[in-house]
C-alpha positions in Angstrom: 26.5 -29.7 -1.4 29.4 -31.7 -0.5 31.0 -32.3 2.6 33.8 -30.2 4.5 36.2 -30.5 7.2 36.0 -27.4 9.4 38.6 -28.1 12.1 41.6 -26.6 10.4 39.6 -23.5 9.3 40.8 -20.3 11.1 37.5 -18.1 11.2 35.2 -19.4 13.2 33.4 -22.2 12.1 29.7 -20.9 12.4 31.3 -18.3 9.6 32.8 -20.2 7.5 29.9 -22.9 7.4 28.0 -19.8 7.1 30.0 -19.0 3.3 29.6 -22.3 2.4 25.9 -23.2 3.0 25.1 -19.6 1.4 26.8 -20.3 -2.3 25.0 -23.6 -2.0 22.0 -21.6 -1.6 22.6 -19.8 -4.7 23.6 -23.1 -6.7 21.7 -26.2 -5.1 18.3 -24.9 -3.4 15.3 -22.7 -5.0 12.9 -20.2 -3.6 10.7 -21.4 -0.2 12.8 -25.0 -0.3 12.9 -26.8 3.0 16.2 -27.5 4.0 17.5 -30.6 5.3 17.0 -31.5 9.4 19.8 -29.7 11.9 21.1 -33.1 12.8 21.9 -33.9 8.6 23.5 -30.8 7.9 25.4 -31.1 11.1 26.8 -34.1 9.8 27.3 -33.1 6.3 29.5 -30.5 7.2 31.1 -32.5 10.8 29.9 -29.8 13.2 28.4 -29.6 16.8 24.6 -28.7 15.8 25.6 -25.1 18.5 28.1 -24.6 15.7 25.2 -25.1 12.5 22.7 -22.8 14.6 24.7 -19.7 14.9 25.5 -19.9 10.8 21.6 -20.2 10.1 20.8 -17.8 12.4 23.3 -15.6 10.8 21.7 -16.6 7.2 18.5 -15.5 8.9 19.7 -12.0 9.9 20.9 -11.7 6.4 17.6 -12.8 5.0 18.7 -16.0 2.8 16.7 -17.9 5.2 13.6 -17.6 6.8 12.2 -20.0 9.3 8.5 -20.5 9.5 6.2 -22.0 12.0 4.9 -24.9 11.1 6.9 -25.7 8.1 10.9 -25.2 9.2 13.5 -23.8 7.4 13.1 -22.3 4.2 15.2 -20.5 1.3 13.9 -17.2 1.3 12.5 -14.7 -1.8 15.2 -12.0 -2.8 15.1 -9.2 -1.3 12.0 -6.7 -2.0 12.7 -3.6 -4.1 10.9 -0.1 -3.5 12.8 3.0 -4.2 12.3 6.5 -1.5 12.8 9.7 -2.6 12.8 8.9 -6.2 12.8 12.1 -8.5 9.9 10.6 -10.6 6.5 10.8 -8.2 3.8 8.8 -9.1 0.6 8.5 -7.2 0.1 4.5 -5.3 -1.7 2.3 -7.6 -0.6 3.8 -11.2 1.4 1.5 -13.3 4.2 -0.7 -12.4 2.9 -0.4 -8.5 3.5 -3.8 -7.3 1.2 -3.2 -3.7 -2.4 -5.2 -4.2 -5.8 -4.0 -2.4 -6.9 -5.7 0.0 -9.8 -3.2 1.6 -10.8 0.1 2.7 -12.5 1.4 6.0 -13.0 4.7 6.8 -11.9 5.7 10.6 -10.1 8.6 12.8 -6.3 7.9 12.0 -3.3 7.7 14.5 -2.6 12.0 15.7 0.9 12.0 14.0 -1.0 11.0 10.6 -3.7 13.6 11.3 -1.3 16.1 12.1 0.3 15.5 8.2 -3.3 15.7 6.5 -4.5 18.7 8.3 -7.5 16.9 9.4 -9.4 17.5 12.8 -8.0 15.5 15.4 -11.4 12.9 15.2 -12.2 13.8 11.6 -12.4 10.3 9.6 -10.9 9.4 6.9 -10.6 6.8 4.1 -8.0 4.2 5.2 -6.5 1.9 2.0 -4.7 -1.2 3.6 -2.5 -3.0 0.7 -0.3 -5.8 0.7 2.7 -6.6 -1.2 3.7 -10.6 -1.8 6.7 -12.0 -3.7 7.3 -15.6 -4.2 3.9 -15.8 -2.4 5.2 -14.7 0.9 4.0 -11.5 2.7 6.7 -9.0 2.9 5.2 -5.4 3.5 2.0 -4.3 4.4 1.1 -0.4 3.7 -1.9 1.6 5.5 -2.9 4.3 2.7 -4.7 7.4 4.5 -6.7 9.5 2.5 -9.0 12.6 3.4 -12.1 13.0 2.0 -11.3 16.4 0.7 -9.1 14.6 -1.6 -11.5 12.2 -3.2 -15.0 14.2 -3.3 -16.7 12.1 -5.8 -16.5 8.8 -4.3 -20.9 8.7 -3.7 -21.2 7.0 -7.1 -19.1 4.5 -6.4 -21.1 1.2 -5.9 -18.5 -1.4 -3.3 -19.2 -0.4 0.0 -15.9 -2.4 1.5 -13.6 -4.9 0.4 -10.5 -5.0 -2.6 -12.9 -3.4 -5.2 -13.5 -0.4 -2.5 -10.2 0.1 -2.3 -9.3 0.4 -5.5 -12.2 3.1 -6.2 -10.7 5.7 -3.7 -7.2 5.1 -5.1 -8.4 6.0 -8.8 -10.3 8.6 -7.0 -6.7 9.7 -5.6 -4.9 9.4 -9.3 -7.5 12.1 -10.5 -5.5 15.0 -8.7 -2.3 16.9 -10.5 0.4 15.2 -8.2 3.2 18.3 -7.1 5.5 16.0 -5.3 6.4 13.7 -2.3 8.7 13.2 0.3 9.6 10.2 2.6 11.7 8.9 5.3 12.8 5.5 6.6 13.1 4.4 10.3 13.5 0.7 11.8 10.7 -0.1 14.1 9.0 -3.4 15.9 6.2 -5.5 14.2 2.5 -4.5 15.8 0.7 -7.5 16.8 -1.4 -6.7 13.9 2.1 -6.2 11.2 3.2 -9.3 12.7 0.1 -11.6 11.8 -0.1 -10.3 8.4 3.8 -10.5 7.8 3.7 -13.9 9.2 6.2 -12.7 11.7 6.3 -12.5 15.8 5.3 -9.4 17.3 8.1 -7.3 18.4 10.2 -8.6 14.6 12.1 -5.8 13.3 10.1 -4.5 10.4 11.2 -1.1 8.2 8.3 1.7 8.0 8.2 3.9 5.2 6.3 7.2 5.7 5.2 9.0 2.4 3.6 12.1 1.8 1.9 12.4 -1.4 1.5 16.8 -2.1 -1.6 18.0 -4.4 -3.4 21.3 -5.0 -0.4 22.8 -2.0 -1.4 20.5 0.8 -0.7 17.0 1.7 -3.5 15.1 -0.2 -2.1 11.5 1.4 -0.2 9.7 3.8 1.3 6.2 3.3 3.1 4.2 6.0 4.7 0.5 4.7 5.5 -1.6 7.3 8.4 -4.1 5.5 9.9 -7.2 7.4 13.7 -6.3 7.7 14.8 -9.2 6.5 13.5 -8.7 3.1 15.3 -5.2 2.3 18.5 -3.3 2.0 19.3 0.5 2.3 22.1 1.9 0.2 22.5 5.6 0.0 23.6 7.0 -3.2 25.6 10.8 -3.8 22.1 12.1 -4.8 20.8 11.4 -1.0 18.0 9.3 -2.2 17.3 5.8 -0.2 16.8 2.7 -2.5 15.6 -0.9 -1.2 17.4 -3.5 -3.2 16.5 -7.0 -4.2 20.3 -7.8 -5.6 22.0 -9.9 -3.4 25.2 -10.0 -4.7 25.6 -6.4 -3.4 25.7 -6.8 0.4 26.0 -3.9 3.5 29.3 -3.9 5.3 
């Protein structure tokens, strides 16, 4: 990354430094990489530090950087990918699912999820919490509700609690004919809880993902991803359907 004169620029600086320190984030620095101190890049490039700020803040709001207690300024992991309203269905956990177990409770779930199962408004039911990492960073976490009507023969099953418990009600799950699904997307703020598990402040724009999963003509599951906003993109395609994408080359207007 060498260094460049900014005063004769046009665009604003903090843009411009902005273009400049993201291709050398492409060519020079590699996943998680700390980058160098405020006061040597302000140098490098001969810029008031104001002027460095408000291009890595931008980076930030774009998602090539991410900047985390403790440890400063990192390069962060591409962008996550997870398609919505795909036309193939597939039930959570079958093959290619990248989201990993991490336990299973069983508990009264929030009234709009209740609503969806067609459960009694204090009727229990089997809650799946998953995470999905890239790069070894957190970037969604995804609350898997389940009634018991649609896994009856969970009895025989051994693990009480825990990863393994989790994964026995979602093979449970898979045993049903799947008819279809249906999602939708909507921006949202971190819960304290998100927020500690994203590694994110509470109140962080996150992206929640609301599936319903339909079997034997009745909504057999309900899954709602929470996904740190700075990891995804939305494009929208002629066939309506919403795609997250990992490519950075194609960016939003």
């Amino acid at each position: 990354m060498g260094t460049t004169q900014l005063d004769s620029v046009p665009e604003p600086k903090y843009w411009h430094l902005r273009t400049v320190l993201s291709e050398a984030l492409d060519s020079e620095f590699s996943v998680g990489e700390i980058l160098p101190n405020e006061r040597d890049l302000a140098a490098r490039f001969g810029v008031a530090r104001a002027t460095l700020r408000q291009a890595l803040e931008q980076l930030e709001l774009e998602g090539r950087l991410q900047r985390r207690r403790g440890v400063g300024t990192t390069v962060a992991p591409p962008r996550m990918g997870v398609a919505v309203g795909a036309e193939q269905h597939t039930w959570p956990g079958t093959a290619g699912d990248a989201w990993q177990p991490v336990d299973c409770a069983t508990a009264v779930p929030p009234t709009a999820v209740a609503q969806a199962l067609e459960t009694g408004a204090d009727e229990p039911v089997h809650i799946v919490r998953r995470s999905r990492v890239t790069h070894g960073q957190p970037v969604a976490a995804e609350l898997l509700y389940i009634p018991a009507s649609s896994v009856p023969d969970l009895s025989g099953i051994d693990a009480p609690s825990g990863a393994a418990r989790a994964r026995a009600v979602v093979r449970e799950l898979q045993r049903l004919d799947l008819e279809g699904q249906d999602g939708a997307v909507e921006l949202g703020s971190a819960r304290a809880d998100d927020a500690k598990e994203l590694d994110r402040l509470p109140g962080a724009p996150v992206l929640v993902v609301t599936t319903r999963f339909f079997a034997e003509g009745r909504t057999a599951a309900v899954s709602v991803a929470t996904y740190r906003a700075d990891t995804c993109r939305l494009t929208f395609g002629d066939s309506g359907g919403v795609e997250i994408h990992h490519d950075q080359e194609r960016r939003a207007s």
